[in-house]
N, CA and C atoms as an extended XYZ file, in Angstrom:
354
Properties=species:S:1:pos:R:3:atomname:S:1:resname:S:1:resid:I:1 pbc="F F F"
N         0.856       -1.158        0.000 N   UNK     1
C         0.000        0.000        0.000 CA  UNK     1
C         0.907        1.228        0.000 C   UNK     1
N         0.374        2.866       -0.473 N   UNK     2
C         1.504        3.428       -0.774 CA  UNK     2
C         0.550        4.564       -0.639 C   UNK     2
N         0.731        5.323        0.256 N   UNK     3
C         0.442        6.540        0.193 CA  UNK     3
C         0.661        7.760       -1.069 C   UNK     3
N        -0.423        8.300       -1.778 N   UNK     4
C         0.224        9.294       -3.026 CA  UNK     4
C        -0.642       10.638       -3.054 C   UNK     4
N        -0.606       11.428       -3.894 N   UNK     5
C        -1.317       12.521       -4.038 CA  UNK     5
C        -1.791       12.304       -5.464 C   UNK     5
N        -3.088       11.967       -5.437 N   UNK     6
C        -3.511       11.599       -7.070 CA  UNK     6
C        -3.505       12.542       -8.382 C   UNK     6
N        -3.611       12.593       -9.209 N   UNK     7
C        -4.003       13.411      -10.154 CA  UNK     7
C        -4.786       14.395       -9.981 C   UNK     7
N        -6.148       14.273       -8.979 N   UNK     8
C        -6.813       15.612       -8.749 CA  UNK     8
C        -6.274       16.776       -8.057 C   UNK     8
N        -4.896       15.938       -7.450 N   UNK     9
C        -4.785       16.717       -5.904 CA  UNK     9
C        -5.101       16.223       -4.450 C   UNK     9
N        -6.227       15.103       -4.744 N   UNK    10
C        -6.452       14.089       -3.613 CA  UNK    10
C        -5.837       13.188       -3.200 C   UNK    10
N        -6.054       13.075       -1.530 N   UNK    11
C        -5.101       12.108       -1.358 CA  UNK    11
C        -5.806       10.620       -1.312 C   UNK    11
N        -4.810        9.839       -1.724 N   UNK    12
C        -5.084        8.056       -2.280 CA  UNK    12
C        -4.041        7.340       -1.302 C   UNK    12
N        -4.570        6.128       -1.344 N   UNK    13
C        -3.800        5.431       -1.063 CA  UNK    13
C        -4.089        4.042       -2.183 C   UNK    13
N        -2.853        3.456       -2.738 N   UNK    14
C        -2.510        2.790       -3.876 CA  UNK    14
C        -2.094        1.188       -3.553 C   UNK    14
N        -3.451        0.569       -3.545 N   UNK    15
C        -2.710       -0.896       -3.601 CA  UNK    15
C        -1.961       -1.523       -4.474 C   UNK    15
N        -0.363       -1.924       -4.041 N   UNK    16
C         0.418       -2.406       -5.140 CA  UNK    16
C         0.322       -3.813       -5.174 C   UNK    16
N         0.648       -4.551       -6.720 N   UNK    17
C         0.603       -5.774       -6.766 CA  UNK    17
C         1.972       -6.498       -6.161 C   UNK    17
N         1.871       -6.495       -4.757 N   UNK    18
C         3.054       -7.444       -4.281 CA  UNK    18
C         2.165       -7.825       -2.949 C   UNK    18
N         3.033       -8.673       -2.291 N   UNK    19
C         2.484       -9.414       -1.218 CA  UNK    19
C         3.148       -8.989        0.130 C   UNK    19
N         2.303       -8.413        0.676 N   UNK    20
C         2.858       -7.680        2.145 CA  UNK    20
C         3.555       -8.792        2.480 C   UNK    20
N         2.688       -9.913        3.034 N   UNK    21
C         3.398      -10.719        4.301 CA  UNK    21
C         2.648      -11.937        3.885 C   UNK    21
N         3.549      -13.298        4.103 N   UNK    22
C         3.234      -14.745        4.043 CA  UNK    22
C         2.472      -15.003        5.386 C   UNK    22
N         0.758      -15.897        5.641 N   UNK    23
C         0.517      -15.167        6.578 CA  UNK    23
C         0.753      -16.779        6.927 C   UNK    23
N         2.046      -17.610        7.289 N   UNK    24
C         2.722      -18.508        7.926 CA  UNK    24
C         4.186      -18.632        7.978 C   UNK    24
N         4.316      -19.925        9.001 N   UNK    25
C         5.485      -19.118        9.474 CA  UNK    25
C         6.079      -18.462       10.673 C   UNK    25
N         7.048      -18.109       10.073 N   UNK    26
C         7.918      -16.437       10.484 CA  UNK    26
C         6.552      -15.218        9.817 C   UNK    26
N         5.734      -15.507        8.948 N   UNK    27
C         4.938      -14.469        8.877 CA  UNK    27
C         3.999      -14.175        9.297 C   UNK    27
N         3.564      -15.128       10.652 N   UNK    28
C         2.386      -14.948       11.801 CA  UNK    28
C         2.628      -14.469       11.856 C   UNK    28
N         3.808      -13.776       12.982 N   UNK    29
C         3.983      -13.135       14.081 CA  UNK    29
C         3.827      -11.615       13.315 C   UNK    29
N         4.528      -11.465       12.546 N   UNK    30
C         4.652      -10.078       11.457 CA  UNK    30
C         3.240       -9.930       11.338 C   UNK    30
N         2.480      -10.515       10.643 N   UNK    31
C         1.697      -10.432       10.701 CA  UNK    31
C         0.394      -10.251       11.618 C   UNK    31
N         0.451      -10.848       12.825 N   UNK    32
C        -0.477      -10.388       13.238 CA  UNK    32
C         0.429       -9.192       14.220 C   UNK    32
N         1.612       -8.918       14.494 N   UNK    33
C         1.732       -7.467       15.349 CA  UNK    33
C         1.501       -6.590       13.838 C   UNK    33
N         1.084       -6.610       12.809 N   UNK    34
C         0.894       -5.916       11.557 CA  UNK    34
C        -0.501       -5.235       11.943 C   UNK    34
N        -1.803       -6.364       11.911 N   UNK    35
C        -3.062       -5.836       12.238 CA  UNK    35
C        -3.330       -5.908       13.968 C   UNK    35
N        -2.830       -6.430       14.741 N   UNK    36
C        -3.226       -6.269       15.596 CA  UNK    36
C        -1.958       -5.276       16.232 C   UNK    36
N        -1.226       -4.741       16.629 N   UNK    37
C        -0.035       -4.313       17.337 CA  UNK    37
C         0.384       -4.648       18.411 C   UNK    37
N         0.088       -5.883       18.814 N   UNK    38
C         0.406       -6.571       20.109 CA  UNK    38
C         1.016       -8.169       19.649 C   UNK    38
N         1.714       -8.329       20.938 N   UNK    39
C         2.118       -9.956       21.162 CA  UNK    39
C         1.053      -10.374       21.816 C   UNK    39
N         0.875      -11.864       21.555 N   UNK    40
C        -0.762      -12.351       21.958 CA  UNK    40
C        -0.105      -12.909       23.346 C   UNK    40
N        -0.880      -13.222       24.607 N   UNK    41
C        -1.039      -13.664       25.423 CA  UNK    41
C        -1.073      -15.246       25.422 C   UNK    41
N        -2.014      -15.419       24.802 N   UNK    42
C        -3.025      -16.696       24.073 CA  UNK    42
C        -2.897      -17.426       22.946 C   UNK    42
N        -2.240      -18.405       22.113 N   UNK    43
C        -2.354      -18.685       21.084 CA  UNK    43
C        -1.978      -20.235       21.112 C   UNK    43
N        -2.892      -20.736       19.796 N   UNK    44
C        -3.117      -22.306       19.775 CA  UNK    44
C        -2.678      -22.342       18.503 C   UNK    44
N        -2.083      -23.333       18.122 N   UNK    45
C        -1.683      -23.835       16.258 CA  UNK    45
C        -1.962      -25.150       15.885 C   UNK    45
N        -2.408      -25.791       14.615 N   UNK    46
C        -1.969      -26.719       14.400 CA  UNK    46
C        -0.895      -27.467       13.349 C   UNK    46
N        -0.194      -26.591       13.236 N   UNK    47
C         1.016      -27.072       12.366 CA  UNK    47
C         2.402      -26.604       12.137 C   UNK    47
N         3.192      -27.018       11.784 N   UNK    48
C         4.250      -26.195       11.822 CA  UNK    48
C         4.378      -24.766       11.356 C   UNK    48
N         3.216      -24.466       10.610 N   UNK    49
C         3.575      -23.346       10.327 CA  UNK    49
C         2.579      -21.931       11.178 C   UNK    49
N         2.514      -22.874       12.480 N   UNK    50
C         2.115      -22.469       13.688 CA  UNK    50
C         3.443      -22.272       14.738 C   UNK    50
N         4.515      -22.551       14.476 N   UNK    51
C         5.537      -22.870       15.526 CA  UNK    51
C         6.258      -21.446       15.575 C   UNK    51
N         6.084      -20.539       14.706 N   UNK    52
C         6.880      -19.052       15.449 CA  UNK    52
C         6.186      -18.185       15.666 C   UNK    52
N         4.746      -17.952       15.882 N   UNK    53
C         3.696      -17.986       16.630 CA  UNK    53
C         3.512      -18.197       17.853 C   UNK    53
N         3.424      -19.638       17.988 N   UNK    54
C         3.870      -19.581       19.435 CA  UNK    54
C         4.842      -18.877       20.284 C   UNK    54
N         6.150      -19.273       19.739 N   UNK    55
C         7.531      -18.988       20.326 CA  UNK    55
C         7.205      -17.458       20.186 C   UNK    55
N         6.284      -16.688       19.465 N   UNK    56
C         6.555      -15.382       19.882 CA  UNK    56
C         5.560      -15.138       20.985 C   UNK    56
N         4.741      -15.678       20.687 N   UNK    57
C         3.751      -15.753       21.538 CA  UNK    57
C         4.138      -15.851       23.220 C   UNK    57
N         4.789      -16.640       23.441 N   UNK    58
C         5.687      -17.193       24.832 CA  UNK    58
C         6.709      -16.600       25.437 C   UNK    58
N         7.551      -15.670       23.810 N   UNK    59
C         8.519      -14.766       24.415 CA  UNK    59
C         8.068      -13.416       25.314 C   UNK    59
N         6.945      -13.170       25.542 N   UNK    60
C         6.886      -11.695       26.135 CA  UNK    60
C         6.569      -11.746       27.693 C   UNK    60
N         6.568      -10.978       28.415 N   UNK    61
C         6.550      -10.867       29.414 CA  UNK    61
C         5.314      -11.450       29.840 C   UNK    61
N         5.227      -11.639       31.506 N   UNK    62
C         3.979      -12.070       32.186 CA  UNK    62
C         3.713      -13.460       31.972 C   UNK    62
N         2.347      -13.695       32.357 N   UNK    63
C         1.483      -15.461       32.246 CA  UNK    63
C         1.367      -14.712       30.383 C   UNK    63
N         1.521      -16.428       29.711 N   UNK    64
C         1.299      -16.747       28.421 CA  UNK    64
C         0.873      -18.029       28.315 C   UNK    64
N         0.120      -18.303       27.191 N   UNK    65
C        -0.306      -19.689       26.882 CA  UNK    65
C         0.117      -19.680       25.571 C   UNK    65
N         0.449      -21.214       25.222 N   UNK    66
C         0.935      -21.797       24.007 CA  UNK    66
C         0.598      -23.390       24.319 C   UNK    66
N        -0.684      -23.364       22.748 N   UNK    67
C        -1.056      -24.653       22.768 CA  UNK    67
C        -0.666      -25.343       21.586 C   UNK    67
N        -0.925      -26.796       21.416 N   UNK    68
C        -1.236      -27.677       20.216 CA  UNK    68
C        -2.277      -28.134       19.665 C   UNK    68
N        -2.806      -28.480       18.948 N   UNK    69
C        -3.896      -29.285       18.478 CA  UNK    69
C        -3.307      -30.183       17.638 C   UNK    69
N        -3.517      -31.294       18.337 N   UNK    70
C        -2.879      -32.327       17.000 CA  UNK    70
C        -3.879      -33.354       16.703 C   UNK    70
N        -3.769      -33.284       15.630 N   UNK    71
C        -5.362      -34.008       14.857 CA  UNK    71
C        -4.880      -35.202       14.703 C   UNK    71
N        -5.139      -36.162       15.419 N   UNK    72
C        -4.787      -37.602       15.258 CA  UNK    72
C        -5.991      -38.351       15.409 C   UNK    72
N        -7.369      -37.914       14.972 N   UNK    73
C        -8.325      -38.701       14.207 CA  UNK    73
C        -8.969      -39.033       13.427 C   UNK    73
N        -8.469      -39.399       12.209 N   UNK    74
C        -8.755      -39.777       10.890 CA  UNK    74
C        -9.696      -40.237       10.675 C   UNK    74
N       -10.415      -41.299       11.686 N   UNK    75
C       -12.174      -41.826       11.627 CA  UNK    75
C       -12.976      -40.701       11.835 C   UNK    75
N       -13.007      -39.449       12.781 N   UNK    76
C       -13.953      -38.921       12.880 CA  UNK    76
C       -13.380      -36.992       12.068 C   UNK    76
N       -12.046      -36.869       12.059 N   UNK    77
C       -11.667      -35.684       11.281 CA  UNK    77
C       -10.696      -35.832       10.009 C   UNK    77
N        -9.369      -35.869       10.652 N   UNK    78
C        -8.399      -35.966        9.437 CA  UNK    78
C        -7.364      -36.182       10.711 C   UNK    78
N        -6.275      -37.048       10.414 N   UNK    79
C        -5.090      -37.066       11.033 CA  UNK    79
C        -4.087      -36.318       10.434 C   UNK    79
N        -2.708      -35.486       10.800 N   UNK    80
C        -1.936      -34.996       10.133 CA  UNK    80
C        -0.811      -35.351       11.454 C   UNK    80
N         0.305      -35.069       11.050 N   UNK    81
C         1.252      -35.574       12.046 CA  UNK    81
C         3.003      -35.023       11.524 C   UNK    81
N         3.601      -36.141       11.829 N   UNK    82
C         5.564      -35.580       10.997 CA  UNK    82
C         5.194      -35.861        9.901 C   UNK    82
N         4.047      -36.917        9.022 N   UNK    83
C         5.106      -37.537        7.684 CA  UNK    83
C         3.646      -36.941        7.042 C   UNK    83
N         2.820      -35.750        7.248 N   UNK    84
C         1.717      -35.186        6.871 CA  UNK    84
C         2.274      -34.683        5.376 C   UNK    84
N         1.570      -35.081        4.207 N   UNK    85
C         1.791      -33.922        3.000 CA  UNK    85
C         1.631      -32.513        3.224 C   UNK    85
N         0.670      -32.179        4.098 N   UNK    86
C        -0.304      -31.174        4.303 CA  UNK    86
C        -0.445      -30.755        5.684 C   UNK    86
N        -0.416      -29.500        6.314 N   UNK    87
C        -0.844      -29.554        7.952 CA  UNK    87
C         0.309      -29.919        8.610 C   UNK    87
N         1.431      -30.592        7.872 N   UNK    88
C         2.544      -31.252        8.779 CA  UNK    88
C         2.771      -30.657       10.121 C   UNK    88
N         2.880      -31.896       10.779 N   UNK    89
C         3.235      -31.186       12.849 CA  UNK    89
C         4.190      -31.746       12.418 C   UNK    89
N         5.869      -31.639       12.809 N   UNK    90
C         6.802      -32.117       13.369 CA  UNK    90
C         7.625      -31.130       14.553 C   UNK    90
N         8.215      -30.112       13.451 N   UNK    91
C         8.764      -29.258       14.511 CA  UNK    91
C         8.261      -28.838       15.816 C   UNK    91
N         7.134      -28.163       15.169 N   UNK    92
C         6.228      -27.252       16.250 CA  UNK    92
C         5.906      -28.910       17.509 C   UNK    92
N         5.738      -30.026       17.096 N   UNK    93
C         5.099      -30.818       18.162 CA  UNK    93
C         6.392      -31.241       19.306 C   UNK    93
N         7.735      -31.321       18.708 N   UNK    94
C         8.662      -31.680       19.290 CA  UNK    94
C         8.693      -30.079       20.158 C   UNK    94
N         8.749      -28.928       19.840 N   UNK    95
C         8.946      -27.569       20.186 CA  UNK    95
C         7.994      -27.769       21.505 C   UNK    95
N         6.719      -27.747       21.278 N   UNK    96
C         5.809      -28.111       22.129 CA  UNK    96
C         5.855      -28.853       23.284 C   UNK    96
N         6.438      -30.394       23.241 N   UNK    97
C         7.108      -30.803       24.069 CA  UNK    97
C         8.375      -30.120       24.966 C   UNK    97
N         8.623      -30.402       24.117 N   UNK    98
C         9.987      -29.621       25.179 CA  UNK    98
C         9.949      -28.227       25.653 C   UNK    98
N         8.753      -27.504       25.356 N   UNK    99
C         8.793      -25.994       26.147 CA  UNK    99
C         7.228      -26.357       27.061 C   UNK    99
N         7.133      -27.502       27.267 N   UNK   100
C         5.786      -27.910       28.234 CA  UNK   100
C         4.490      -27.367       28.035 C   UNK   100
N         4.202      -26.866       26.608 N   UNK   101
C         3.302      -26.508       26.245 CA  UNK   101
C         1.868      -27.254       25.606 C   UNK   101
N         0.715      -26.956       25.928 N   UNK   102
C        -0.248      -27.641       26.137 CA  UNK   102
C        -0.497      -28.064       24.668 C   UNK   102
N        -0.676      -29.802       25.042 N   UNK   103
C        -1.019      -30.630       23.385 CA  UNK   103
C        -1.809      -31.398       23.757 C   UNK   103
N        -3.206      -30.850       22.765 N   UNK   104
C        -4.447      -31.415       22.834 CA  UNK   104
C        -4.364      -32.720       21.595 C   UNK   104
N        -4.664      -33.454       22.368 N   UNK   105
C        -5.056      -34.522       21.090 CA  UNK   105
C        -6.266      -35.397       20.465 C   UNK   105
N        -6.565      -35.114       20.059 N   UNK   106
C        -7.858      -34.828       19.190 CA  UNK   106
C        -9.029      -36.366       19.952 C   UNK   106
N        -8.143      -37.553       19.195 N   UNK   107
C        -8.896      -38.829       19.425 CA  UNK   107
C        -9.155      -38.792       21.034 C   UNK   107
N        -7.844      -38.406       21.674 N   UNK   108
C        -7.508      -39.263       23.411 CA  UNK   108
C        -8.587      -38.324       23.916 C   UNK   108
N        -8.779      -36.786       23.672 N   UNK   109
C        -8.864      -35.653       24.456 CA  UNK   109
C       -10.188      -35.200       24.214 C   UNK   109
N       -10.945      -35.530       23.274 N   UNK   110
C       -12.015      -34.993       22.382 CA  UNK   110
C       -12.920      -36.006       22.060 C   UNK   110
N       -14.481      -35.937       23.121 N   UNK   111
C       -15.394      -36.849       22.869 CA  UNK   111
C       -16.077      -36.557       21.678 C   UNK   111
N       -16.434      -35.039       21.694 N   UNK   112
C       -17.058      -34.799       20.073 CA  UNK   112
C       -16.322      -33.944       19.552 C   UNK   112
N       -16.247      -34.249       18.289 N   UNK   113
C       -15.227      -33.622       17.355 CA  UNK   113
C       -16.450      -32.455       16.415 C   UNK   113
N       -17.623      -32.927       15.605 N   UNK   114
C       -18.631      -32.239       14.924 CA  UNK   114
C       -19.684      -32.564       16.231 C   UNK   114
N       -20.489      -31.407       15.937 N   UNK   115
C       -21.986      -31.509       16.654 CA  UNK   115
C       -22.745      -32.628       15.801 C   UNK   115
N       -23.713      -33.849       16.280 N   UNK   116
C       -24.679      -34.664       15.574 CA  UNK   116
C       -25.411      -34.074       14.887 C   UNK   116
N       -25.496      -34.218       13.653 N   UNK   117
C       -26.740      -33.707       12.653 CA  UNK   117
C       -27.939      -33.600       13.429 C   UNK   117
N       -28.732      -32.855       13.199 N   UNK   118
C       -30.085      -33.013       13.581 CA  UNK   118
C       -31.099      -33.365       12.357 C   UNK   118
């Protein structure tokens, strides 16, 4: 985006064709202190490209939470895990572990996954 003074004399602002920010990643965190201007307190992921998110999430001062969701039920959702095409957990789940951060797991932890049709 680019601030200009248009042709009338008015002022514009000019969306350019490029891409601010990858919004995973290293480009959570950018991203959300982008629209929001804060480090979150609070934040849950499920994939690696949830893992510097967290870690920023965890770096700031005070009580913080940093969770997991790891989808390990394929009968009633989708499983994804290390050897995932898609969604892959590896890093972030080992990260998780070892910084004692809360990992929900879907099958063990979760009686209903969808609400019953009515």
């Amino acid at each position: 985006m680019r601030f200009q003074i248009g042709a009338n004399g008015g002022l514009e602002l000019l969306k350019l064709p490029k891409i601010e920010f990858v919004d995973d990643g290293a480009g959570k965190p950018a991203g959300i202190h982008r629209f929001i201007g804060r480090r979150p307190i609070f934040a849950f992921g499920n994939s690696d490209g949830d893992l510097q998110m967290l870690q920023w999430t965890v770096a700031g001062a005070g009580p913080r939470f940093a969770g997991i969701i790891h989808h390990t039920d394929a009968a009633r959702e989708y499983a994804d895990d290390r050897q995932s095409k898609v969604g892959k957990l590896d890093k972030a789940l080992d990260a998780a572990t070892a910084s004692k951060w809360t990992i929900v797991d879907m099958k063990g932890d979760w009686k209903t996954i969808f609400p019953a049709e009515k």
